[in-house]
N, C-alpha and C positions, 0 to 999 in steps of 0.2 A: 594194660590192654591185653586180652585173652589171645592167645598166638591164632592165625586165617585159620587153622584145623578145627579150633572149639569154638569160631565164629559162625563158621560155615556150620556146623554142627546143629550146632544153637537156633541157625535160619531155618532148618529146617521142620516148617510149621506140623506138616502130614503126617511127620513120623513120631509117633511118642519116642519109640526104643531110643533113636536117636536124641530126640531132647532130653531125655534120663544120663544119658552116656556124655550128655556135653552140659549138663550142670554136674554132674558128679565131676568133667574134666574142668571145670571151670574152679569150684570147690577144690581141688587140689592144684592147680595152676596159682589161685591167691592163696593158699597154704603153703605151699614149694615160695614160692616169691618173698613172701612177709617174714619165712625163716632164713631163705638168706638171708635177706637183708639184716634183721636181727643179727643172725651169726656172724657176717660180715663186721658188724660191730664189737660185738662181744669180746673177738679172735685178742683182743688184746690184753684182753685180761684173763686167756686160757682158758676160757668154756664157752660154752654154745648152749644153746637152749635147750637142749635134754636137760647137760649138769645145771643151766639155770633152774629147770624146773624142780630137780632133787635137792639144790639146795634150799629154793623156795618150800616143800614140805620138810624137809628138817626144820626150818625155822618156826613153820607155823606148827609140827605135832611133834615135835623134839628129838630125840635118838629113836630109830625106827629100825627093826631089821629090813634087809633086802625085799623078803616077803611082803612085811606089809607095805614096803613101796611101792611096790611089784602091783600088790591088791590097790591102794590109793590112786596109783597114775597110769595102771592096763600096760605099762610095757614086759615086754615079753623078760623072761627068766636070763638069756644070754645076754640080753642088749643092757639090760640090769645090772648083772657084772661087768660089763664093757662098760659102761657110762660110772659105776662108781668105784673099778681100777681106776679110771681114767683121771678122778677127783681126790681120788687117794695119792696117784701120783702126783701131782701136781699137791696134794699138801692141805687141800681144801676140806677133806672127811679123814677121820680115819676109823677103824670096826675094832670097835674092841667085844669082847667076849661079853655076853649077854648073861648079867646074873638069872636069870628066873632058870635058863637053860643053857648050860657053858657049851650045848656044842653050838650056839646059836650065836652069833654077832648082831651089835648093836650099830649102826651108823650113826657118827656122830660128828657136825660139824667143829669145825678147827676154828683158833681166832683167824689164820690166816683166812678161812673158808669165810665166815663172818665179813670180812674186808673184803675182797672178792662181790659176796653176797650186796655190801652195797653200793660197790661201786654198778655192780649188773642192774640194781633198781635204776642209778641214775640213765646207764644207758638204754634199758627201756621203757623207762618214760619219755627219753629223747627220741626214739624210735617209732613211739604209740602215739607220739602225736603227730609224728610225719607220717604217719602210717592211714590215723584214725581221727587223727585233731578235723580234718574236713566234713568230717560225719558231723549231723547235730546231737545234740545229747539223745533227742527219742529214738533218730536214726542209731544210732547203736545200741540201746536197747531194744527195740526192734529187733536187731543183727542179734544180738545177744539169745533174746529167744525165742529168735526162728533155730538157731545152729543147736539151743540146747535141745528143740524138742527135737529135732531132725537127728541127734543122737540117739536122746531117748529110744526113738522111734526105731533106727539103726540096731541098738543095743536089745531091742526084746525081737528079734529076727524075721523084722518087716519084710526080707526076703524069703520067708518061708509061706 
């Protein structure tokens, strides 16, 4: 349920600015929510859904410098290295030295990481369908893409 601020927001029919400002609040209200709760789960097996997400593309495009994680998943350059210290400590990646370029590191997950990796699939499919199981299958394609075009859209500087 959207907190009174982005209700009232939302009611208000007359004003566009406003209805722009309370679905974009509403949009990150279910975003902020769905990742606690995720995380909330996760916490037991040492990662949250950044590192779930970096070990989900090690999996799927294999040893990957930071960079092209960086390019793959749009987070920023510092929160980059914070999230895969973060996975390296805990045992899950570790970087070794990039043949093509030795001053360049490879990321590459661990069996430990591996183990980790599924036990986070089983907790978020237990998650995605307390989350999403209520939706019907079109209704979440649907959701699916509305949010990709709304990226899209986002992404070539609809604000300009």
């Amino acid at each position: 349920m959207p907190d009174d601020l982005v209700a009232r927001i939302l009611a208000e029919d007359g004003d566009a600015a406003l209805r722009h400002v309370g679905l974009g609040m509403l949009l990150a209200t279910a975003h902020n929510q769905s990742r606690d709760v995720m995380n909330d789960e996760l916490r037991p097996l040492d990662v949250d859904v950044r590192g779930l997400s970096m070990l989900l593309a090690l999996e799927l495009y294999g040893p990957s410098s930071q960079r092209r994680l960086i390019d793959l998943s749009g987070i920023d350059k510092s929160t980059m290295v914070r999230i895969i210290d973060e996975l390296e400590d805990g045992g899950l990646v570790r970087r070794e030295r990039a043949p093509q370029d030795r001053r360049a590191y490879s990321i590459t997950l661990t069996p430990a990481g591996e183990r980790t990796l599924a036990g986070a699939r089983r907790v978020a499919a237990d998650v995605g369908d307390r989350l999403f199981g209520w939706l019907r299958q079109d209704d979440r394609a649907t959701l699916v893409t509305l949010l990709t075009r709304l990226a899209e859209h986002a992404d070539r500087g609809a604000a300009k």
